[in-house]
C-alpha positions, 0 to 999 in steps of 0.5 A: 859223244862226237862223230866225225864224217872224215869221207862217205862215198865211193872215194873213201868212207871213215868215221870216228866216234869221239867220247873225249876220252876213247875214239873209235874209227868206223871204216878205214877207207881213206888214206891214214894222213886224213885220218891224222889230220883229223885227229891233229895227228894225235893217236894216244885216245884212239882205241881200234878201227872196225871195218865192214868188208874188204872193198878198198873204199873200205879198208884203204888204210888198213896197211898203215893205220896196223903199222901205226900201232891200231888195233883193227877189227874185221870178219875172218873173211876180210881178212882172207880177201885180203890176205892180211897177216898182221897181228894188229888186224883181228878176226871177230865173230858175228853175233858176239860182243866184245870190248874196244876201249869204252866201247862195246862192239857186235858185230852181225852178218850183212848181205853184200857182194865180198866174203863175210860183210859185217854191219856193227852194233856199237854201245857207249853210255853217251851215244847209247846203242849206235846201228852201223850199216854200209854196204848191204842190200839188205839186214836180215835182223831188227834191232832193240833200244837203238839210239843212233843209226848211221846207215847207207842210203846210196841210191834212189831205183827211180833215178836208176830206172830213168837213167837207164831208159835214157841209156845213161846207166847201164844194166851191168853197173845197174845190177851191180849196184841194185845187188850190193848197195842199199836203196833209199827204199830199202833203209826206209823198210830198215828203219820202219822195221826198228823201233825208233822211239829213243833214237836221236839221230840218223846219218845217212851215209855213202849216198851216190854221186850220180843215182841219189838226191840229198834233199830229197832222201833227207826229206824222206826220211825226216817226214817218215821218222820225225827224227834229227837227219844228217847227210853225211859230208866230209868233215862233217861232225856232229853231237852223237848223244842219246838226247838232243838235249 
């Protein structure tokens, strides 16, 4: 298994999942030509798209990748926000899974600042059990046998505190984020509430342009974890097995 970064971040976030044989899209926040480019505008292995919430960096594609031909998963509320009519765009029930190709999909309820957040729990036989999570500022559940977790680390709150002493955050934009996105405190909690023992990898992603340190997060959570960290970067792709071997 592959995982491609395409875009993390506040401009765009899409991630693919490559088996060889089935390709599953993480998010559809970028425009579909990049999404092309990094398929070598070759569509025939790529099963669906899941997407986590209606926010455009989000869900930017969603329009065209449908017309494309993708089938495109999301929360009933998603698709209410958005107001989606399209037959390719399909409501999906938290707490239940169901099948995108070779891949088995769950989705489970977030806490975000939209209607109806979703995080996914993903399963293949070569990446195992995969936690998604963008976007939320807290996950109210643990999760069992994970193999791979990619999970939002936007923001460090002392950077935030000093810069909005220095007059150079203000608390709107402050609250916003504290009240929709995940500190680097909070996903380390996350993680040291989930039993890691099998886990291969932890990509942190959407981390802040301006309120985050990618050295200093990797470090945090390498020390803390003993684990394989990545930062997600675009175009970024990475061996997403269950071992490092």
């Amino acid at each position: 298994m592959k995982l491609t970064c395409i875009n993390s971040g506040s401009a765009g976030n899409c991630y693919l999942l490559d088996s060889g044989t089935s390709i599953l899209i993480l998010e559809l926040g970028v425009p579909l030509h990049d999404i092309k480019v990094a398929l070598n505008f070759n569509l025939t292995h790529v099963c669906g798209a899941v997407v986590t919430h209606e926010h455009l960096d989000h869900r930017k594609a969603i329009g065209n990748a449908s017309k494309a031909g993708i089938d495109i998963y999301t929360s009933k509320g998603t698709i209410d926000a958005l107001n989606i009519s399209s037959h390719r765009v399909k409501a999906v029930p938290a707490m239940k899974s169901f099948m995108i190709g070779e891949f088995r999909v769950m989705p489970f309820d977030v806490r975000h600042d939209c209607k109806e957040p979703f995080g996914y729990m993903i399963h293949h036989e070569q990446c195992g059990n995969v936690l998604f999570v963008t976007d939320s500022f807290y996950v109210p559940y643990t999760f069992p046998n994970l193999n791979n977790i990619i999970v939002e680390a936007n923001y460090c709150e002392q950077i935030m505190a000093d810069k909005f002493l220095g007059g150079d955050l203000s608390k709107l934009i402050r609250d916003r984020v504290m009240k929709s996105h995940m500190s680097l405190k909070t996903c380390q909690d996350l993680l040291r509430a989930n039993d890691l023992k099998a886990v291969n990898n932890i990509v942190l992603i959407h981390l802040s342009d301006s309120n985050s340190n990618e050295k200093v997060f990797k470090k945090k959570i390498q020390d803390q974890t003993g684990k394989n960290v990545h930062i997600a970067k675009k175009n970024m792709t990475i061996d997403f097995s269950k071992t490092p071997f």
